[in-house]
C-alpha angles and dihedrals in degrees: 000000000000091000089050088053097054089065102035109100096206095061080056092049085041086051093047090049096050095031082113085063095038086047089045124098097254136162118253090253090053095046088053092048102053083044094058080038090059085042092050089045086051089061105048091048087049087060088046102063104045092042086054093045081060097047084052085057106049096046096042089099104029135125127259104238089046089050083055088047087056092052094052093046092053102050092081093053100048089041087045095048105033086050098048086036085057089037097066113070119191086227090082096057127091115242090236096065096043094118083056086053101049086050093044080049097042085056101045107037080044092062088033085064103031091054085045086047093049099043092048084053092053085047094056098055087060110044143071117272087231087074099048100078079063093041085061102044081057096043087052107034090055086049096050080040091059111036085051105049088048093047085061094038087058090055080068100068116143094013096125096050091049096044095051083046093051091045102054091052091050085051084042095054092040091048097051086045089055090240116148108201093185084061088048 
């Protein structure tokens, strides 16, 4: 898997996105992290690509109007799955399940970009070449987007449970000191 890395050009594009987290001061659990984060981003933009070669494919001679048809139909899934995608933060997952949480978050951000991939390339069958230099900025600036905000979500693996165990012992000392905070 290491060796495979050195040659994909994607774990070099993945490197180059999140450089800002592997330059950062972080602890040896968070480095490893962000580095199965940039593996489990390789392989969804790995799916990606082929899938969208075959999208390619398949619209290259379709009509207009059911060009139009795939659009529409694909606006539920990118707005579902982009919103439940968003929705889940690592912060609510125990440490201890965070190998559940990075497959949950391979399948859905991979159907999240699949279903965007697919749309833009819709998109892109029915419109003028003078839009697409924008069409792009937006594809990739939602997939940096992405692939960054749930890198550092994952950094917050664990924070709920901490927190509610940091908080009951904060009501557990106040309460033994006979402090009220809701009459503060």
């Amino acid at each position: 898997m290491k060796a495979i890395r050195i040659i994909d050009p994607i774990y070099w594009l993945l490197r180059l996105i999140l450089r800002n987290f592997i330059n950062a001061e972080l602890t040896k659990v968070e480095k490893r992290f962000v580095q199965n984060n940039i593996d489990k981003h390789r392989g969804v933009i790995w799916v990606n690509i082929i899938v969208s070669v075959f999208v390619f494919l398949g619209l290259s001679n379709t009509p207009e109007d059911t060009i139009s048809l795939v659009i529409t139909s694909l606006i539920a899934p990118v707005m579902v799955m982009g919103a439940a995608w968003f929705a889940i933060s690592f912060g609510g997952i125990p440490q201890k399940l965070i190998n559940i949480a990075m497959s949950v978050t391979f399948w859905m951000f991979t159907a999240f970009v699949v279903s965007l991939s697919a749309m833009f390339i819709a998109v892109g069958f029915v419109t003028n070449p003078y839009l697409w230099p924008a069409l792009i900025i937006i594809y990739l600036g939602a997939l940096f987007s992405c692939i960054m905000y749930d890198t550092s979500d994952g950094l917050k693996a664990g924070l709920d449970e901490t927190q509610l165990k940091h908080s009951r012992a904060a009501l557990a000392y106040y309460e033994k000191e006979g402090i009220r905070p809701e009459d503060e």
